[in-house]
PATORZA-215595 format. One record per residue: residue number from 1; residue in three letters; x, y, z of N, C-alpha, C in turn. Coordinates in steps of 0.1 Angstrom, whole numbers, plus 2048, in hexadecimal, padded with zeros to 3 digits. Example, Ala and Ser with C-alpha at 12.3 -4.5 7.8 and 13.67 -1.06 7.14 Angstrom:
<site><n>1</n><res>ALA</res><n_X>884</n_X><n_Y>7C7</n_Y><n_Z>84E</n_Z><ca_X>87B</ca_X><ca_Y>7D3</ca_Y><ca_Z>84E</ca_Z><c_X>884</c_X><c_Y>7DF</c_Y><c_Z>84E</c_Z></site>
<site><n>2</n><res>SER</res><n_X>880</n_X><n_Y>7EA</n_Y><n_Z>847</n_Z><ca_X>889</ca_X><ca_Y>7F5</ca_Y><ca_Z>847</ca_Z><c_X>881</c_X><c_Y>800</c_Y><c_Z>84F</c_Z></site>
REM end
This chain:
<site><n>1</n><res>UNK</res><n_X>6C0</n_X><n_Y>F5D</n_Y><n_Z>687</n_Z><ca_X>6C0</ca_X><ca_Y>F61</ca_Y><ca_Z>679</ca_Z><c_X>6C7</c_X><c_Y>F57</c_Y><c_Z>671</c_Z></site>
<site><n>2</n><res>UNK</res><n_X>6C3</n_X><n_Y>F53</n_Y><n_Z>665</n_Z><ca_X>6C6</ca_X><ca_Y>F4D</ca_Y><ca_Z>65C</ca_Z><c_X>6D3</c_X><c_Y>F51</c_Y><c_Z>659</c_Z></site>
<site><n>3</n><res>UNK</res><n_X>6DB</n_X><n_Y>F46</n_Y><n_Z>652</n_Z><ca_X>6EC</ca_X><ca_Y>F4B</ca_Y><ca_Z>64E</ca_Z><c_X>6EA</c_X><c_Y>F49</c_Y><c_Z>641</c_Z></site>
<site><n>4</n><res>UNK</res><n_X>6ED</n_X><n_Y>F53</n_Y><n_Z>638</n_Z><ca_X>6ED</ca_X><ca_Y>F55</ca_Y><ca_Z>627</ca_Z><c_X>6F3</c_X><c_Y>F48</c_Y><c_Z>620</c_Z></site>
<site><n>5</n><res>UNK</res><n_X>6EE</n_X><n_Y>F3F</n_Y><n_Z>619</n_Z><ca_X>6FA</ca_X><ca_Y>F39</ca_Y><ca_Z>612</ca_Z><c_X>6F8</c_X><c_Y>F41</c_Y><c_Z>603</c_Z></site>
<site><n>6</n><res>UNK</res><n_X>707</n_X><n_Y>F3C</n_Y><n_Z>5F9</n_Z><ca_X>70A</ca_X><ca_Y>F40</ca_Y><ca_Z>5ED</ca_Z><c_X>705</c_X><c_Y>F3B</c_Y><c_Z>5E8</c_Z></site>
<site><n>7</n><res>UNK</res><n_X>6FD</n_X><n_Y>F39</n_Y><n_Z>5DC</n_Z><ca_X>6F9</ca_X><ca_Y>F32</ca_Y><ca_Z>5D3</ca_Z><c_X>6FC</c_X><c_Y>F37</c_Y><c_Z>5C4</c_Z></site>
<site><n>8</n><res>UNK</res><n_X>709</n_X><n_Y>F2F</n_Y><n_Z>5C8</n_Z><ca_X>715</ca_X><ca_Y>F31</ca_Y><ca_Z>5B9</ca_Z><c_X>713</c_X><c_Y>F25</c_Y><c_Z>5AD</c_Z></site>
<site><n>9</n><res>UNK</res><n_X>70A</n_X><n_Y>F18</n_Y><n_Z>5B6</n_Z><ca_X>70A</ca_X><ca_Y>F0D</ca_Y><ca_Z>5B2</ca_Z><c_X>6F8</c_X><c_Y>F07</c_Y><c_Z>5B4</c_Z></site>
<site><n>10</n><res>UNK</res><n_X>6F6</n_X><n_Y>EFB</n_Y><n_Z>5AC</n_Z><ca_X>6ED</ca_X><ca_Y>EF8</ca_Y><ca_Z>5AF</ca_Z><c_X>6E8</c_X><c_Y>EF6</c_Y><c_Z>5BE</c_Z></site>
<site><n>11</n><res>UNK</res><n_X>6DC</n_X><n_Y>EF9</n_Y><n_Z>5C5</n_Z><ca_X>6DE</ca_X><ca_Y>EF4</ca_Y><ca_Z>5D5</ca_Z><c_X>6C8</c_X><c_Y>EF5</c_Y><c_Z>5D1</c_Z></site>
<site><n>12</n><res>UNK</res><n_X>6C5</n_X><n_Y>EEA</n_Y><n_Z>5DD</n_Z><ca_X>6B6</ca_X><ca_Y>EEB</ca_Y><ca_Z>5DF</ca_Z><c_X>6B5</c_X><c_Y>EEA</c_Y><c_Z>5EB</c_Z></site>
<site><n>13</n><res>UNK</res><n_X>6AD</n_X><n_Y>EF3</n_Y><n_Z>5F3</n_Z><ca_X>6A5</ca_X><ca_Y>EF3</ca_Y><ca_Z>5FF</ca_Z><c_X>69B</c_X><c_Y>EF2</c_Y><c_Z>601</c_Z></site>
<site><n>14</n><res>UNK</res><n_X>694</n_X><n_Y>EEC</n_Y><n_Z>609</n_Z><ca_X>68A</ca_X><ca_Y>EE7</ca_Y><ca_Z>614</ca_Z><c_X>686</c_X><c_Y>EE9</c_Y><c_Z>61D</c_Z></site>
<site><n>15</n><res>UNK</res><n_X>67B</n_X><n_Y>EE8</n_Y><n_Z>620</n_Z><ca_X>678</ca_X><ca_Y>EF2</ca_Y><ca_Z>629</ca_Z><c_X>665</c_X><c_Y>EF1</c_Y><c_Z>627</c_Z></site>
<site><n>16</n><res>UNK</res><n_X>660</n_X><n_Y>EF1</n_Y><n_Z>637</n_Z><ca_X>64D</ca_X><ca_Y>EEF</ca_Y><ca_Z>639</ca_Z><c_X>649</c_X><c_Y>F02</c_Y><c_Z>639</c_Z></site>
<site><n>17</n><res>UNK</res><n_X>641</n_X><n_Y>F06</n_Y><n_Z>633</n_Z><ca_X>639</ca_X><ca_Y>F10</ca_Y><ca_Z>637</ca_Z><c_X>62C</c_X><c_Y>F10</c_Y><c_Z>639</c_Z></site>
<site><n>18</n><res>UNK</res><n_X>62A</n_X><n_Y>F15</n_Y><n_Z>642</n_Z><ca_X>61C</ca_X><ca_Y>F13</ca_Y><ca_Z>648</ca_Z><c_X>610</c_X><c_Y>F1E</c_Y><c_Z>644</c_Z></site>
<site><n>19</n><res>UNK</res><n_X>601</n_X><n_Y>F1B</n_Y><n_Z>641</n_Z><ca_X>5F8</ca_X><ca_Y>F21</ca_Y><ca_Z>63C</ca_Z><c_X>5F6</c_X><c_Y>F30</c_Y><c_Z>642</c_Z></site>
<site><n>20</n><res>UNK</res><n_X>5F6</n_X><n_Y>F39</n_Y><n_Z>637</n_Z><ca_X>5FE</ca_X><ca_Y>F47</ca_Y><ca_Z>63F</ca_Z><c_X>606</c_X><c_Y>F4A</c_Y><c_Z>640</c_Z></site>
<site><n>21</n><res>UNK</res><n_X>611</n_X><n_Y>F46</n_Y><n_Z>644</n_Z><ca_X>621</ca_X><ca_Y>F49</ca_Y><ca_Z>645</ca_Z><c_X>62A</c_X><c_Y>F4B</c_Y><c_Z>637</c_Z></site>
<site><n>22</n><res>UNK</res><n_X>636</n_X><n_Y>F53</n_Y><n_Z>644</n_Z><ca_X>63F</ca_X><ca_Y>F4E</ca_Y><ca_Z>635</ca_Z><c_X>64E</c_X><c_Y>F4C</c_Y><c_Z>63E</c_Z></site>
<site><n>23</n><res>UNK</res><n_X>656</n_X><n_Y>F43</n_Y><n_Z>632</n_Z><ca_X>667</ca_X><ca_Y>F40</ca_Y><ca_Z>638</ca_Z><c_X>670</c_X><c_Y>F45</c_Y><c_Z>62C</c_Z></site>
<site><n>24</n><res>UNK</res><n_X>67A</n_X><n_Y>F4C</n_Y><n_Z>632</n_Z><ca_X>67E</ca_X><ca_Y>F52</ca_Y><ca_Z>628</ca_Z><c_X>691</c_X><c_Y>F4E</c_Y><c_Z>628</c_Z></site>
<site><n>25</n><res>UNK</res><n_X>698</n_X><n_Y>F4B</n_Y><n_Z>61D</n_Z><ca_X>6A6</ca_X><ca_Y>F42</ca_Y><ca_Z>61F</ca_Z><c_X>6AF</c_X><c_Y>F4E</c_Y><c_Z>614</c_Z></site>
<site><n>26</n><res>UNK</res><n_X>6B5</n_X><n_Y>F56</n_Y><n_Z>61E</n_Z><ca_X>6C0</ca_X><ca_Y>F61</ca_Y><ca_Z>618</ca_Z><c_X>6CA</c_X><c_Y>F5F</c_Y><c_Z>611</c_Z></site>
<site><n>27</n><res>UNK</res><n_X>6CB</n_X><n_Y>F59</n_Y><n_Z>606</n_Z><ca_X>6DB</ca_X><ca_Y>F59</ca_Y><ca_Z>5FC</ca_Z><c_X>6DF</c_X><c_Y>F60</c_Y><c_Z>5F3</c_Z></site>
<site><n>28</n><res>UNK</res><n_X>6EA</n_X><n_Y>F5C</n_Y><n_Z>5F4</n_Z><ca_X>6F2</ca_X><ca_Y>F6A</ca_Y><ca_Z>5ED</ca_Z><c_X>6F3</c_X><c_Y>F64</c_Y><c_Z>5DE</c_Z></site>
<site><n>29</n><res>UNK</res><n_X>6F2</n_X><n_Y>F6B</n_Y><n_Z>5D7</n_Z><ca_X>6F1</ca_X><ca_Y>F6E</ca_Y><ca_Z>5C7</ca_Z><c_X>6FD</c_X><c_Y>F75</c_Y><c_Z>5C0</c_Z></site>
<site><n>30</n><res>UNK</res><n_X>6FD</n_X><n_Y>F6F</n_Y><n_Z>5BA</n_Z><ca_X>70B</ca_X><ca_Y>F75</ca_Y><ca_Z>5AE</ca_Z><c_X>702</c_X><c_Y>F83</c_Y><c_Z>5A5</c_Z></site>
<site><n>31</n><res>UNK</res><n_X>708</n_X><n_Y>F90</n_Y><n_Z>5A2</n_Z><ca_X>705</ca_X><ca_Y>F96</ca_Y><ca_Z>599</ca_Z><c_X>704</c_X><c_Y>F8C</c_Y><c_Z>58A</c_Z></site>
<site><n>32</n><res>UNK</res><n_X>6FD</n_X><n_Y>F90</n_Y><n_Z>584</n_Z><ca_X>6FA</ca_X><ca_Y>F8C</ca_Y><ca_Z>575</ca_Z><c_X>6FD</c_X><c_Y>F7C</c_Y><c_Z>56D</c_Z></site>
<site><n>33</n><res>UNK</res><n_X>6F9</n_X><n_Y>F74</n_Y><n_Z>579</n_Z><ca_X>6FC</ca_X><ca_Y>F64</ca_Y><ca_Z>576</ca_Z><c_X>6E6</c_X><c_Y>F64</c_Y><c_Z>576</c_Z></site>
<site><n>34</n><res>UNK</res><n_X>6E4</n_X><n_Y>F5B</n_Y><n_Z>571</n_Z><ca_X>6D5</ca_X><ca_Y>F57</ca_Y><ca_Z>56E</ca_Z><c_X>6D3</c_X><c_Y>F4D</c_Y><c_Z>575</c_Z></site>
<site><n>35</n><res>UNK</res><n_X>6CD</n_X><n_Y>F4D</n_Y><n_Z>581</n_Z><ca_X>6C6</ca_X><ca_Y>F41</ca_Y><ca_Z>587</ca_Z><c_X>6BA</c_X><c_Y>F40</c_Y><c_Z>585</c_Z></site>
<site><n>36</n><res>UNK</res><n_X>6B3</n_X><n_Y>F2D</n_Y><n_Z>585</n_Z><ca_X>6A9</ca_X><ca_Y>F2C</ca_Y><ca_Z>580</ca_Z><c_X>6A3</c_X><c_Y>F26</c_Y><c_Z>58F</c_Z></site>
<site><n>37</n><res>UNK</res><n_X>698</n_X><n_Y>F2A</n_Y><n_Z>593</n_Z><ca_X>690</ca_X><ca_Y>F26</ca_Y><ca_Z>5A0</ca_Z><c_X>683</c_X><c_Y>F1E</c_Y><c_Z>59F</c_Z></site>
<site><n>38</n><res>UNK</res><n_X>684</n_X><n_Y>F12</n_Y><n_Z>5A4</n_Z><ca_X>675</ca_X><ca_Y>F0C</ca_Y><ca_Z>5A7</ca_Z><c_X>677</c_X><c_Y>F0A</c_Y><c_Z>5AC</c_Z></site>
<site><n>39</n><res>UNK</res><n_X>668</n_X><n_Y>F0D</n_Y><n_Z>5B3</n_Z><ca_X>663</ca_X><ca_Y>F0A</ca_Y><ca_Z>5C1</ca_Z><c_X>655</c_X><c_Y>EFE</c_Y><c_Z>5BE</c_Z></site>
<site><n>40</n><res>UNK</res><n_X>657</n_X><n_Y>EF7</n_Y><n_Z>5C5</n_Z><ca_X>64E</ca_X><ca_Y>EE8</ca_Y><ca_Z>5C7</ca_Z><c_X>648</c_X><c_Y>EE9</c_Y><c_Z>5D4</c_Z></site>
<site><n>41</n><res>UNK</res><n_X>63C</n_X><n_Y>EEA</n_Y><n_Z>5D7</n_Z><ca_X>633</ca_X><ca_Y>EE5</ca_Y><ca_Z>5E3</ca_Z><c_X>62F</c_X><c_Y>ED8</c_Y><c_Z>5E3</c_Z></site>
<site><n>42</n><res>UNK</res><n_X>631</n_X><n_Y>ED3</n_Y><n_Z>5EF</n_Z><ca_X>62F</ca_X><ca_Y>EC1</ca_Y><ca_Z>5F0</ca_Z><c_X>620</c_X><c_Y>EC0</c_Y><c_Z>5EE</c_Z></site>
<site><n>43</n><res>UNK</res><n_X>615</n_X><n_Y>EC9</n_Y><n_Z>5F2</n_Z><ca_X>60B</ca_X><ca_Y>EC6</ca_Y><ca_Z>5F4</ca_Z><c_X>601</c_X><c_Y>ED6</c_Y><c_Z>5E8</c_Z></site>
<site><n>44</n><res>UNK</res><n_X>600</n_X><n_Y>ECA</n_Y><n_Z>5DC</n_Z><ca_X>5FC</ca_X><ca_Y>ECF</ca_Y><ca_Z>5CF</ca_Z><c_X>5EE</c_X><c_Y>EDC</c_Y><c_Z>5D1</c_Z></site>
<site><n>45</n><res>UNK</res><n_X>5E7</n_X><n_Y>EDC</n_Y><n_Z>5DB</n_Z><ca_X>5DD</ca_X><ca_Y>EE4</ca_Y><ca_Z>5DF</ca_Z><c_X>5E4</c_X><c_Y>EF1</c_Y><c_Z>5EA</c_Z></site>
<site><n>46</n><res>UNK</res><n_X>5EF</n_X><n_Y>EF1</n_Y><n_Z>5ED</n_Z><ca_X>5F4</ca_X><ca_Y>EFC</ca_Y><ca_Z>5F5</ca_Z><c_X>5F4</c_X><c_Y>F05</c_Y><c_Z>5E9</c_Z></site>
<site><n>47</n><res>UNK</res><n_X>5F8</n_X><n_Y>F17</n_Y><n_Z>5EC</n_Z><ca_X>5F8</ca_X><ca_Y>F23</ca_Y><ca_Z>5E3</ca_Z><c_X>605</c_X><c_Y>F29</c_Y><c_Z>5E9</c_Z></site>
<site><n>48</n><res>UNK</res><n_X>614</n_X><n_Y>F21</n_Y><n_Z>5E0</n_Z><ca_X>61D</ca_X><ca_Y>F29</ca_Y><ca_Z>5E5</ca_Z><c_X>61F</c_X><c_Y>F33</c_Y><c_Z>5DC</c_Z></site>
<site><n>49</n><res>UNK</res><n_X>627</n_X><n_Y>F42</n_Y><n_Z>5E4</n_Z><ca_X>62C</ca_X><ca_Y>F49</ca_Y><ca_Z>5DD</ca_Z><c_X>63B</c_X><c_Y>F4A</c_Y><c_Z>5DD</c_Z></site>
<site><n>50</n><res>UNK</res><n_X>644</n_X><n_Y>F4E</n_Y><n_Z>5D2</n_Z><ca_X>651</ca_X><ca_Y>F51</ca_Y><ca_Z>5D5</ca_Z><c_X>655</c_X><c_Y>F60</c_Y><c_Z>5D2</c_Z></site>
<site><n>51</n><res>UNK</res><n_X>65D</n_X><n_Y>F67</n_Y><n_Z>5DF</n_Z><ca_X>65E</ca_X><ca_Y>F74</ca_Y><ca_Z>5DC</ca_Z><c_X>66E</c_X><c_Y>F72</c_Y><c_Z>5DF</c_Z></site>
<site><n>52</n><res>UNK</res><n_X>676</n_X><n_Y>F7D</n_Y><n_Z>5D7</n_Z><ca_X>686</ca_X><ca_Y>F7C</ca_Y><ca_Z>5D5</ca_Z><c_X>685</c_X><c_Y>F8E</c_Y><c_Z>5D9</c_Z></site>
<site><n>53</n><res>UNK</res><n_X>68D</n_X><n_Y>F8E</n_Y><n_Z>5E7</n_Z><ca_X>690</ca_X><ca_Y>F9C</ca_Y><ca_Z>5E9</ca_Z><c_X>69A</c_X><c_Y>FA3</c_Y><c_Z>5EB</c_Z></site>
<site><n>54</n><res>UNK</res><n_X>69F</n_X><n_Y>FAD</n_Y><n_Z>5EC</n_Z><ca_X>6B0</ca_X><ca_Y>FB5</ca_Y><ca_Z>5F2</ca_Z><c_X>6AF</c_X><c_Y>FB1</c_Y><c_Z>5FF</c_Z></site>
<site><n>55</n><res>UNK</res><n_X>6BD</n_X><n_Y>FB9</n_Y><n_Z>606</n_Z><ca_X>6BE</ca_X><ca_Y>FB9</ca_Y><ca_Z>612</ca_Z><c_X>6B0</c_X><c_Y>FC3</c_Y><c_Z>61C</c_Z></site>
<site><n>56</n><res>UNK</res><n_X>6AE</n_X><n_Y>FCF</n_Y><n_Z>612</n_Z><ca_X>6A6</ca_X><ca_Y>FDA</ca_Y><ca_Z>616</ca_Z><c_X>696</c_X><c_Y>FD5</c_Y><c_Z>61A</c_Z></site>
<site><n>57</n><res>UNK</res><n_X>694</n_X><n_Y>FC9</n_Y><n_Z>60F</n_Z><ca_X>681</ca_X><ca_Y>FC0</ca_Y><ca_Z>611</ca_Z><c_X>67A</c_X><c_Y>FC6</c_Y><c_Z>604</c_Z></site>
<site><n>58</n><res>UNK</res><n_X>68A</n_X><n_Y>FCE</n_Y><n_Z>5FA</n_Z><ca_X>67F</ca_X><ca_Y>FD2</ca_Y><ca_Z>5E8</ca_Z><c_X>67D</c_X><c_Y>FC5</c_Y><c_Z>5E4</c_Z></site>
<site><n>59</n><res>UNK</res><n_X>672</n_X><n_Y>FC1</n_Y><n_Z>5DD</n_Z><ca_X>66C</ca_X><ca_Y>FB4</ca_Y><ca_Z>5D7</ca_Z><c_X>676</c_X><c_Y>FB6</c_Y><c_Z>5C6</c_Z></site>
<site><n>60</n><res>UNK</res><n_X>67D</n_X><n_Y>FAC</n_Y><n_Z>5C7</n_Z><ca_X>682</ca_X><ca_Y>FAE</ca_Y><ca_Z>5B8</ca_Z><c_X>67A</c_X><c_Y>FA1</c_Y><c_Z>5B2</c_Z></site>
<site><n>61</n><res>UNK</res><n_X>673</n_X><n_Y>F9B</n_Y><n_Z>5B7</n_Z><ca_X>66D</ca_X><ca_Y>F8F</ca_Y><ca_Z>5B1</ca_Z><c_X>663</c_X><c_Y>F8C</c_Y><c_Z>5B9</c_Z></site>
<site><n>62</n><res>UNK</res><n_X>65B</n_X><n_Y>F8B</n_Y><n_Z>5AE</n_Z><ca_X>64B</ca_X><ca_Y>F82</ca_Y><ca_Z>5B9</ca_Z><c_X>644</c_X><c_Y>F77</c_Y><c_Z>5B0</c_Z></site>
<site><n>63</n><res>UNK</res><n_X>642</n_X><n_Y>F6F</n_Y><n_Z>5B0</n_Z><ca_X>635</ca_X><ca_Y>F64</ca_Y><ca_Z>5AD</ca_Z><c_X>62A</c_X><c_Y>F63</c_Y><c_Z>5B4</c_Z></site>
<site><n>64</n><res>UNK</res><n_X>61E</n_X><n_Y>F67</n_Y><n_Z>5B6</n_Z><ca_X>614</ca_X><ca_Y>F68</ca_Y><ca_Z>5BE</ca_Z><c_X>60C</c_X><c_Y>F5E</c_Y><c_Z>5B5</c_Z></site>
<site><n>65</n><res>UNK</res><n_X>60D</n_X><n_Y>F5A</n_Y><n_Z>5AB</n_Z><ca_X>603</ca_X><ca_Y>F4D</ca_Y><ca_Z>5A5</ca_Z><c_X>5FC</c_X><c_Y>F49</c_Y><c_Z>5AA</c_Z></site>
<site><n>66</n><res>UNK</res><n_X>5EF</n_X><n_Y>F3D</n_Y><n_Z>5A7</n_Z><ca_X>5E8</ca_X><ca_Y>F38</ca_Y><ca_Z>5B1</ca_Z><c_X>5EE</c_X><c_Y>F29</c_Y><c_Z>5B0</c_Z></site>
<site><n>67</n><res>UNK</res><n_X>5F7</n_X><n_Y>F29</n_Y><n_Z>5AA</n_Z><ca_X>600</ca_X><ca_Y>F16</ca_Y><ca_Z>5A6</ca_Z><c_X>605</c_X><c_Y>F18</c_Y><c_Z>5B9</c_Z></site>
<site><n>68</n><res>UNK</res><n_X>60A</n_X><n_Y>F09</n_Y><n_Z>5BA</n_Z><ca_X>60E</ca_X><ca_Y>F02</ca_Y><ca_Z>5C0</ca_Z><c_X>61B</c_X><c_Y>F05</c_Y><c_Z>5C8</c_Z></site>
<site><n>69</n><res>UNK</res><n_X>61E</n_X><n_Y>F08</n_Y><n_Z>5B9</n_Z><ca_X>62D</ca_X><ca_Y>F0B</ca_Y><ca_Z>5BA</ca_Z><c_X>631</c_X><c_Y>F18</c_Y><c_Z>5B0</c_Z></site>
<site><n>70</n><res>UNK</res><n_X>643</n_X><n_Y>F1B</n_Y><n_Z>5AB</n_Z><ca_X>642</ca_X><ca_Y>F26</ca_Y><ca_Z>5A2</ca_Z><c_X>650</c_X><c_Y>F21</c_Y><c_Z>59E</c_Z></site>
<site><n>71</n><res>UNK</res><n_X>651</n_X><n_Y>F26</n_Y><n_Z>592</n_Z><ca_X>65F</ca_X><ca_Y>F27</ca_Y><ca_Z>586</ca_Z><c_X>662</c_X><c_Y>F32</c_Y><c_Z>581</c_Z></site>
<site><n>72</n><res>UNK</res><n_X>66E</n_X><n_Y>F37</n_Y><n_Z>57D</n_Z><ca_X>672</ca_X><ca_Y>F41</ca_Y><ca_Z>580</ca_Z><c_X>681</c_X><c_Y>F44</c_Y><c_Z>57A</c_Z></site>
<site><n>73</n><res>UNK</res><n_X>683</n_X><n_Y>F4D</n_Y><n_Z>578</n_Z><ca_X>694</ca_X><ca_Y>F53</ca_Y><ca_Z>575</ca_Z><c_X>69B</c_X><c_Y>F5D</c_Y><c_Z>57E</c_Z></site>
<site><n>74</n><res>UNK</res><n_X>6A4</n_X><n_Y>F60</n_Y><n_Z>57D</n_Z><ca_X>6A4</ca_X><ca_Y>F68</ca_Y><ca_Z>586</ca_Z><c_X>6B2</c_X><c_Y>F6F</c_Y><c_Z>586</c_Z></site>
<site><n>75</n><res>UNK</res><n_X>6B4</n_X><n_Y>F77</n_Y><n_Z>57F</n_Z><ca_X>6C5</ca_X><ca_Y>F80</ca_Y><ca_Z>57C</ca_Z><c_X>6C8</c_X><c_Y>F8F</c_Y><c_Z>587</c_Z></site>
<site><n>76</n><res>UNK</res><n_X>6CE</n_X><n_Y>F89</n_Y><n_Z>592</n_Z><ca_X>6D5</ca_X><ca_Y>F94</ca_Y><ca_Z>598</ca_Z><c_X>6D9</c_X><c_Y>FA2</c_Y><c_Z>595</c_Z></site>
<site><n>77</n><res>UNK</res><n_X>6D5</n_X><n_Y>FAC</n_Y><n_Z>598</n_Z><ca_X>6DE</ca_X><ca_Y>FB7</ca_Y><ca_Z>595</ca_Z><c_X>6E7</c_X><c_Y>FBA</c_Y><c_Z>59D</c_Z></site>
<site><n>78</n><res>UNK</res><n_X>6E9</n_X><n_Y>FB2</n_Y><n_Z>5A9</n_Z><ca_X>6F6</ca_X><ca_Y>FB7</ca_Y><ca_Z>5B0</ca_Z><c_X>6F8</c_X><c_Y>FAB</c_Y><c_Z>5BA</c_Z></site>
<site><n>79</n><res>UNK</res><n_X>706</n_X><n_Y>FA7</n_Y><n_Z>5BE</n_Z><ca_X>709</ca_X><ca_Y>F9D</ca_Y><ca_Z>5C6</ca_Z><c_X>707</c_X><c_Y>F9F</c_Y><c_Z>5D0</c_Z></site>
<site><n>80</n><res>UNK</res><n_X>704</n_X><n_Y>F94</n_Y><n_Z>5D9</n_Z><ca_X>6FF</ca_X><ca_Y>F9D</ca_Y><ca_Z>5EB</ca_Z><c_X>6F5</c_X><c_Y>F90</c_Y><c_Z>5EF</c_Z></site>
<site><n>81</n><res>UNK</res><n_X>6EF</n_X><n_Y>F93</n_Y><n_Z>5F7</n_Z><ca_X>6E4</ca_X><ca_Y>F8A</ca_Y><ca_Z>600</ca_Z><c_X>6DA</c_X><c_Y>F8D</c_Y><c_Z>5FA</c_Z></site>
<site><n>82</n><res>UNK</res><n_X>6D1</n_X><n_Y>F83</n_Y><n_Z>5F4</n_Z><ca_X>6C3</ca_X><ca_Y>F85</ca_Y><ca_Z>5F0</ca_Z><c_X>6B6</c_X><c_Y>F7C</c_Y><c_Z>5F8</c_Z></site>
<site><n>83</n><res>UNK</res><n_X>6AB</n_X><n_Y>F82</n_Y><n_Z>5F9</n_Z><ca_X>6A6</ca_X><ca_Y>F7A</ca_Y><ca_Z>602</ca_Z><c_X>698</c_X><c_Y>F73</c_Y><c_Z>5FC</c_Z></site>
<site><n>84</n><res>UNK</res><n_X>696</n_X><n_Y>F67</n_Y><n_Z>5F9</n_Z><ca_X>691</ca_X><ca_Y>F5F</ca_Y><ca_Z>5F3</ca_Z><c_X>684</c_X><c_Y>F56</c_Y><c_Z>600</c_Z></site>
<site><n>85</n><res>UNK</res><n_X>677</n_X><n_Y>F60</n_Y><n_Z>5FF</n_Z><ca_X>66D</ca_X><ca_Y>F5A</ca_Y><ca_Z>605</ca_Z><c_X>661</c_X><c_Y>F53</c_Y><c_Z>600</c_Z></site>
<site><n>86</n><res>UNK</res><n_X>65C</n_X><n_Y>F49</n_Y><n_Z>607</n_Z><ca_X>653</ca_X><ca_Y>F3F</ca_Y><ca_Z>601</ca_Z><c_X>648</c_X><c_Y>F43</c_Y><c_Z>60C</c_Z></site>
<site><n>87</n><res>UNK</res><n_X>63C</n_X><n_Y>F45</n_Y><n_Z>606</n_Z><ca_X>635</ca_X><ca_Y>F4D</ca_Y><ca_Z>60C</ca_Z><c_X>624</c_X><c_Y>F43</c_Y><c_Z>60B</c_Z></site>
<site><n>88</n><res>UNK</res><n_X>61C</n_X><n_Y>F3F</n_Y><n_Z>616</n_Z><ca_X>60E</ca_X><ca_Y>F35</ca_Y><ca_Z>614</ca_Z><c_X>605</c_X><c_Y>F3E</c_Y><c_Z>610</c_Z></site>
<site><n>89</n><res>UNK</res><n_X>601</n_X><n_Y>F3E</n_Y><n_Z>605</n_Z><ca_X>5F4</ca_X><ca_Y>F46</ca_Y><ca_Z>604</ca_Z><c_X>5E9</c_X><c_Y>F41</c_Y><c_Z>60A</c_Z></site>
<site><n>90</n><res>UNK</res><n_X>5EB</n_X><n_Y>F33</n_Y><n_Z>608</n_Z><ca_X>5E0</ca_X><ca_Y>F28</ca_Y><ca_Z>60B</ca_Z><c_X>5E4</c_X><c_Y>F1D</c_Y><c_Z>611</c_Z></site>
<site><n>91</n><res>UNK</res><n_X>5E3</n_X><n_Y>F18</n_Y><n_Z>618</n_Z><ca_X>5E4</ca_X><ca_Y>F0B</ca_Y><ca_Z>61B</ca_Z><c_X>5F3</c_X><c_Y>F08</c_Y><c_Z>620</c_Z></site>
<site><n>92</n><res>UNK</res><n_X>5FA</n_X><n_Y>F03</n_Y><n_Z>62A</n_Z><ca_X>609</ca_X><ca_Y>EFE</ca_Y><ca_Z>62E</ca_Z><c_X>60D</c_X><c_Y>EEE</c_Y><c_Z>625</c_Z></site>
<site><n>93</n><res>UNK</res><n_X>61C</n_X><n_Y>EF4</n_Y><n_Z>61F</n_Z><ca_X>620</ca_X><ca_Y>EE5</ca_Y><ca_Z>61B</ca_Z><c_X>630</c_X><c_Y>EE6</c_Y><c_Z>61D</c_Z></site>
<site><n>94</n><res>UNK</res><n_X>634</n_X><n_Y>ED9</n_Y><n_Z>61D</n_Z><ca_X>648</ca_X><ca_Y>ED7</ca_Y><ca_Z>61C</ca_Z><c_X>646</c_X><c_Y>EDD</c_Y><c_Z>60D</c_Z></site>
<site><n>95</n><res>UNK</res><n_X>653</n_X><n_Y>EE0</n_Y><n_Z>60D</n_Z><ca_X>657</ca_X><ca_Y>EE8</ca_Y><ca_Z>5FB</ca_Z><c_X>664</c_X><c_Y>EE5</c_Y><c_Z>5FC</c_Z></site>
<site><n>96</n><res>UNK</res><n_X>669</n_X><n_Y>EE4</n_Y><n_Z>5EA</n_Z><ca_X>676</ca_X><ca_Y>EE3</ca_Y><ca_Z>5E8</ca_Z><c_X>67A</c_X><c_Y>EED</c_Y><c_Z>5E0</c_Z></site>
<site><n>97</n><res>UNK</res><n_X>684</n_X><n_Y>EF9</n_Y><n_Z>5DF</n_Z><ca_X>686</ca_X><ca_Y>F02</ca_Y><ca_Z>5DB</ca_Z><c_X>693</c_X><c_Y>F00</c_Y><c_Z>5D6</c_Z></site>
<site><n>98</n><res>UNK</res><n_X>690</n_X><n_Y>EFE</n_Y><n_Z>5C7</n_Z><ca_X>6A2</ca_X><ca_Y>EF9</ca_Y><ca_Z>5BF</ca_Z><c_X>6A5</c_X><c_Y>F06</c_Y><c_Z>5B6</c_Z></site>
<site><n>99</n><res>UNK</res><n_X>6B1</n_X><n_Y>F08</n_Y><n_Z>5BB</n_Z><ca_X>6B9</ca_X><ca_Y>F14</ca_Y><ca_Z>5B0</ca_Z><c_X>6C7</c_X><c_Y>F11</c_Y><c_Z>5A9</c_Z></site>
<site><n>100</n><res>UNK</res><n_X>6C4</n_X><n_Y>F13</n_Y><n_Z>5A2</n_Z><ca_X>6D1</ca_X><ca_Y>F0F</ca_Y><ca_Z>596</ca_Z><c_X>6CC</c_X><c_Y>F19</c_Y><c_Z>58B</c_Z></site>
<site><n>101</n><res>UNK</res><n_X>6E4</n_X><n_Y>F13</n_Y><n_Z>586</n_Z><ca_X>6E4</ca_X><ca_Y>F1F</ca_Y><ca_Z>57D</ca_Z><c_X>6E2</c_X><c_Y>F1A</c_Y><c_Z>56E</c_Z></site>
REM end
């Protein structure tokens, strides 16, 4: 199992998902600070999605777009572990997934 980091500060992760699948990177969130999320696929013809969930699997965010990649805001309602999956609709690629505040 994945270990949560904080993301109190700017941080980007990386990471391949493959056609069908999904990887999902659990960090914890500050109540009512606004993070801003892009997600980049290396490979411009993949169909990623980004979904932002609780500990429980409620979807508090989804981008299901047919882009590449997705942008995004994103304001906590409560501090804790949030779980942030990048999901292939189409196609496998490496992705860079930057959040900042």
């Amino acid at each position: 199992m994945a270990k949560a980091q904080a993301a109190d500060m700017d941080m980007t992760l990386r990471g391949y998902v493959d056609d069908g699948e999904e990887v999902y990177h659990p960090i914890v969130l500050f109540e009512g600070i606004k993070y801003d999320l892009e997600l980049e696929a290396d490979d411009e013809d993949a169909d990623l999605d980004l979904y932002i969930t609780d500990e429980e699997g409620n979807i508090l965010y989804e981008d299901e777009s047919a882009e590449s990649g997705a942008a995004a805001w994103f304001k906590p309602g409560y501090y804790g572990i949030h779980h942030l999956f990048i999901k292939s609709h189409d196609g496998g690629s490496d992705y860079t997934l930057t959040i900042s505040e």
